[in-house]
C-alpha positions in Angstrom: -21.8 12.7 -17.8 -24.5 9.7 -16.6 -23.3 7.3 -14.3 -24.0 3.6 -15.0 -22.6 1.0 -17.4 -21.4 2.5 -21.4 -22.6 2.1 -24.3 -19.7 0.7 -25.7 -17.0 -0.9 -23.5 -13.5 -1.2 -24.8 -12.4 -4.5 -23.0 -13.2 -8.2 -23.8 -15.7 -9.3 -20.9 -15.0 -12.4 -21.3 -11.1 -11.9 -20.6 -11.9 -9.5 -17.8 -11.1 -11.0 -14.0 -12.4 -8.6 -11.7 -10.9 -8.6 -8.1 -12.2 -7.2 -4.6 -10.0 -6.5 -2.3 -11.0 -4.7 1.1 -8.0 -3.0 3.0 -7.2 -0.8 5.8 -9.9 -0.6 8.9 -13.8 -2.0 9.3 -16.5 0.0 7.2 -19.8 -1.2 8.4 -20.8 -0.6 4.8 -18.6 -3.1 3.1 -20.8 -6.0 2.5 -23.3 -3.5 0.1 -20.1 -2.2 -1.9 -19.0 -5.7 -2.4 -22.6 -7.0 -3.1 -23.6 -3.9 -5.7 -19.6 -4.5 -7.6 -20.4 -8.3 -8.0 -24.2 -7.5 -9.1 -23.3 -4.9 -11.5 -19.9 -6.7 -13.0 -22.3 -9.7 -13.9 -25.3 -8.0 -14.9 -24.4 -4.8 -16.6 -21.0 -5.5 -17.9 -21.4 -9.7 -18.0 -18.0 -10.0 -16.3 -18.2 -13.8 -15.2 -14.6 -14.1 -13.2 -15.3 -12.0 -10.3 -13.0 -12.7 -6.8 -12.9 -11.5 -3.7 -9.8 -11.6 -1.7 -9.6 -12.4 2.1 -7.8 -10.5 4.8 -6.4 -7.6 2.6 -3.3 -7.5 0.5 -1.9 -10.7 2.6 -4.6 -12.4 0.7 -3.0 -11.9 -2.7 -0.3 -14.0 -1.9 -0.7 -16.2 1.2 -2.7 -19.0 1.2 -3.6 -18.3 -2.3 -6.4 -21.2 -2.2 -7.8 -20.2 0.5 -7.7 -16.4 0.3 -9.4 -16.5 -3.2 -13.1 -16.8 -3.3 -15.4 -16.2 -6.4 -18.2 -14.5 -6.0 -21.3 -14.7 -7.9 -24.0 -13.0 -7.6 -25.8 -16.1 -5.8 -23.2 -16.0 -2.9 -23.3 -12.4 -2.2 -27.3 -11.9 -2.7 -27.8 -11.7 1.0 -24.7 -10.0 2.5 -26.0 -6.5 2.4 -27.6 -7.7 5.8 -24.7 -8.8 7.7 -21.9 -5.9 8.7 -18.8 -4.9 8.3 -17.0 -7.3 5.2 -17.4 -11.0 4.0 -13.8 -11.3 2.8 -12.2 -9.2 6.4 -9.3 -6.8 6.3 -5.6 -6.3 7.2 -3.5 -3.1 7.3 0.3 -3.4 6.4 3.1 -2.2 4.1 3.3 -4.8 1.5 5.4 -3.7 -1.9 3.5 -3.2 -4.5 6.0 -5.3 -7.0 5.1 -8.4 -4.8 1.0 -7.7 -5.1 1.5 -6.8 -8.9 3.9 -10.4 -9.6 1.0 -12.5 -7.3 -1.7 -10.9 -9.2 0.0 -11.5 -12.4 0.3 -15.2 -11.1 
């Protein structure tokens, strides 16, 4: 099987809220991998709700407002240059029924 976008996609773009979330230690790699999910969300599968999530899983539920960020392919067009990640990372053991009940949110 090819990689890349499908021929026919079985979800309703325009419903579709992507998140990126980056957990655990520093990669120094993490700005690309962000930059190339936002690029091909909105470009190959016209996903238009695409947000990044500061600090790890913390993010998802404290200081929502802040924590949140959308990202467009305008904002992330140059952070394949910088290091490590845009949206920084956390480790801890947070339960998965409170990520799943703030993501819901």
């Amino acid at each position: 099987m090819t990689a890349g976008p499908r021929e026919n996609i079985f979800f309703d773009t325009n419903k579709v809220k992507a998140v990126i979330i980056t957990c655990g230690g520093l990669c120094p790699g993490l700005n690309v991998v962000i930059r190339e999910l936002v690029m091909t969300l909105h470009f190959s599968y016209e996903v238009r709700e695409i947000y990044g999530i500061k600090w790890g899983y913390k993010g998802i539920y404290t200081d929502v407002d802040k924590n949140w960020i959308k990202l467009t392919p305008e904002k992330v067009s140059r952070i394949h240059k910088e290091g490590g990640t845009i949206l920084g990372s956390s480790r801890g053991n947070v339960s998965a029924d409170v990520l799943l009940d703030h993501l819901v949110k």
